[in-house]
N, C-alpha and C positions, 0 to 999 in steps of 0.2 A: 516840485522839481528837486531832484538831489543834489547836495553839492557835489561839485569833483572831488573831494575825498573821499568819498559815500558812493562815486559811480566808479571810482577808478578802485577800490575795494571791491566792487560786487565783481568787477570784468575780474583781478587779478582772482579773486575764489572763485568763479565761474570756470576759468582758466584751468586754474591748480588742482580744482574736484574733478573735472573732466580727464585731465593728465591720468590722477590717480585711480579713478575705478576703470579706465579703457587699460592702463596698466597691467591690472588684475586679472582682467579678462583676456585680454591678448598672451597675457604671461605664459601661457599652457603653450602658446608653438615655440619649438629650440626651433634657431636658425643655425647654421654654419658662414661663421665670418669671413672666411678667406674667399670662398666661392664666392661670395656676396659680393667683396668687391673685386673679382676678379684674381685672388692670387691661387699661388699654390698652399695648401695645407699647411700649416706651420709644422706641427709634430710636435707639442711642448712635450714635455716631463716634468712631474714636478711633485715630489711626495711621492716614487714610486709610482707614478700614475702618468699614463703619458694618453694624447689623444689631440684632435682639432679643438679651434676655439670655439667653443658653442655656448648661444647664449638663449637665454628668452626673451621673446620679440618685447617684451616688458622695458628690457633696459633701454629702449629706443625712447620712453616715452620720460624716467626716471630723469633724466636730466634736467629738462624742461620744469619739473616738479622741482628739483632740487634751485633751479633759478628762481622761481617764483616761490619759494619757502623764503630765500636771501632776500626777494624785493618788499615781502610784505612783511618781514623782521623790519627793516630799514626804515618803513613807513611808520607802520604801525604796532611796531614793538610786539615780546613776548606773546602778550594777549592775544595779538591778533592772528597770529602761528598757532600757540596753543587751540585757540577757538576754530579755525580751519581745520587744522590736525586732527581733533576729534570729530569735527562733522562729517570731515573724510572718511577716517576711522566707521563710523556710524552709516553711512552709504553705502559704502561695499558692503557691510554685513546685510543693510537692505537688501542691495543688488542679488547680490547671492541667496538671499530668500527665497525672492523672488525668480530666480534661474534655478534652485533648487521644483519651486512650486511646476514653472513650466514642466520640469522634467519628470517629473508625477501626474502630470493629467496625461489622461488618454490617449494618444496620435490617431489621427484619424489614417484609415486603413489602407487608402490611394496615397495619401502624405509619406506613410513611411516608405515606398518605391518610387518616390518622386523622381528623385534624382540619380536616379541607377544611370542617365544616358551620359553623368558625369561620374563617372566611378563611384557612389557612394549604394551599396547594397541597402542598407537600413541606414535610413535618415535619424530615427531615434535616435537608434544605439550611436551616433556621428555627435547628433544633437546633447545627449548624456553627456559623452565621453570630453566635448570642448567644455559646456558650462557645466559639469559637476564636477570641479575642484574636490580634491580629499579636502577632510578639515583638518590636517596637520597642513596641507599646505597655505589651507586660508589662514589657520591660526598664527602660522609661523609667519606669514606676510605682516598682519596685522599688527602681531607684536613688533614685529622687528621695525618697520613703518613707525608705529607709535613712537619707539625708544630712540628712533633716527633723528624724528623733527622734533624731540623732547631736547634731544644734548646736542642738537644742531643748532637753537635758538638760545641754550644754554652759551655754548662754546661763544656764537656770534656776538654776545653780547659784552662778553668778560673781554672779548679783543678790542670793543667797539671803545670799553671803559680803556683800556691802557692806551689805541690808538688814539683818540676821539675818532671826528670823521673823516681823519687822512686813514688812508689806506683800505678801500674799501675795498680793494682786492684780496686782503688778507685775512679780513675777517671772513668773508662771503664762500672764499675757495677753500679755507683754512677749516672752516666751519664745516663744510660741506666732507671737504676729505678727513675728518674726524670720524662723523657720524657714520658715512657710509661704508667704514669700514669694518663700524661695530655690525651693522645694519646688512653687509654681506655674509657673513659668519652667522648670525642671529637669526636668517629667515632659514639658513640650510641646516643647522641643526635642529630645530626647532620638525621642518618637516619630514626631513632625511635621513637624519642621524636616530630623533628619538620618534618619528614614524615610524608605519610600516616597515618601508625599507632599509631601514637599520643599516644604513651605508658605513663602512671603518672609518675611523679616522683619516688615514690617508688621503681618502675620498674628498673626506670634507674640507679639509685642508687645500687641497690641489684647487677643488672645482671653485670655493670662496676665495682663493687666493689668485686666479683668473679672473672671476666676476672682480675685485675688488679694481684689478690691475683696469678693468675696464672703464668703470666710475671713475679712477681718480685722471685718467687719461680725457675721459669725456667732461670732469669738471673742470682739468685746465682750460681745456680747450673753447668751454664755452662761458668763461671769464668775461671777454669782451662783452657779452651779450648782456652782464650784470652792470658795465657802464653806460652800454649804450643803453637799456632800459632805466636807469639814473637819468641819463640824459632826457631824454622822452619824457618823463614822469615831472620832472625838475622843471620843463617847459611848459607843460602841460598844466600844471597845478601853480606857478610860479608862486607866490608869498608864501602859498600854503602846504609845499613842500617844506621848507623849512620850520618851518612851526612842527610837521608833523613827525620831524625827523630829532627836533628836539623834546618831544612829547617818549616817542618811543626809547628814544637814549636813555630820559628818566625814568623810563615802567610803567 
């Protein structure tokens, strides 16, 4: 049998890989925010650039990652962010192999008109078009991801030193809205700017500077959730929370 810091590790990366490669994959649908919850269009401007807020269905999922990056710094230190980080990192490049491979084998010839009686003429070309990611966009995920949970566990740590363990609000949300602002920027030039589509600056400026506005709005917001899973975890593990929290403090 595992101990509870050993089971409560595998649930929090079980958790945190799943966030992150559904992320990836969902990322490809833009939604429109205001219809979504009912308003009217906002109509920003911003850099020249004006339009509704649109995002991809990705950023639904980034928060939830972004709190479970905070709980398992908290626990189990640097290490154990860094070591999730890259197995993540490492999965989606699987995943996407693998959805690359399905999209090269054959369809069978009734498969590809399956689904006409739901508007989809050729199920391939539908099936391509969702899992075949360009690779300026995967590249640009990847990296920016990496470089996110790299100076997000950086940042959390250096506050944790000057705090200790009071204020775990400011390392956790502080940290978060550091990184993801590098990390907004980072994924759209990488696929947008120095991709294909060679989007102006302008562009990239507006549409990063929207996504960013959105993350730092969803990390306030979902603050509480980093206490009350303290809470929970603290319960949960009693002695051995503490030990683990002073473990990760030191490296």
């Amino acid at each position: 049998m595992l101990s509870r810091p050993a089971r409560l590790f595998a649930v929090l990366a079980a958790f945190f890989l799943t966030n992150a490669i559904m992320a990836e994959f969902v990322g490809i649908k833009i939604f429109a925010l205001e219809p979504t919850l009912g308003f009217p269009p906002v109509n920003w401007s911003l850099f020249g650039v004006s339009g509704t807020l649109n995002f991809t269905a990705g950023v639904l999922l980034w928060p939830f990652v972004f709190v479970m990056t905070d709980v398992i710094n908290e626990y189990y230190g640097r290490r154990g962010v860094r070591f999730i980080s890259w197995l993540a990192a490492g999965l989606i490049i699987y995943a996407f192999l693998f959805a690359y491979l399905a999209i090269g084998i054959e369809p069978a010839d009734w498969w590809i008109t399956s689904y006409q009686t739901q508007g989809i003429a050729d199920a391939q070309a539908a099936f391509a078009g969702l899992f075949g990611q360009g690779l300026w966009v995967i590249g640009g995920s990847l990296t920016a991801f990496m470089i996110g949970q790299l100076l997000d566990v950086t940042i959390y740590h250096r506050i944790r030193r000057v705090t200790g363990e009071r204020r775990v609000w400011l390392r956790a949300t502080g940290s978060t809205l550091v990184s993801q602002f590098i990390d907004s920027y980072v994924v759209l030039y990488i696929a947008f700017v120095l991709g294909p589509q060679q989007w102006p600056m302008s562009q990239f400026l507006a549409v990063g500077s929207v996504n960013y506005l959105y993350k730092f709005c969803a990390a306030i917001l979902m603050t509480p959730l980093i206490y009350l899973a303290h809470a929970l975890i603290d319960r949960w593990l009693g002695a051995d929370a503490e030990r683990l929290k002073s473990e990760a403090s030191a490296g």
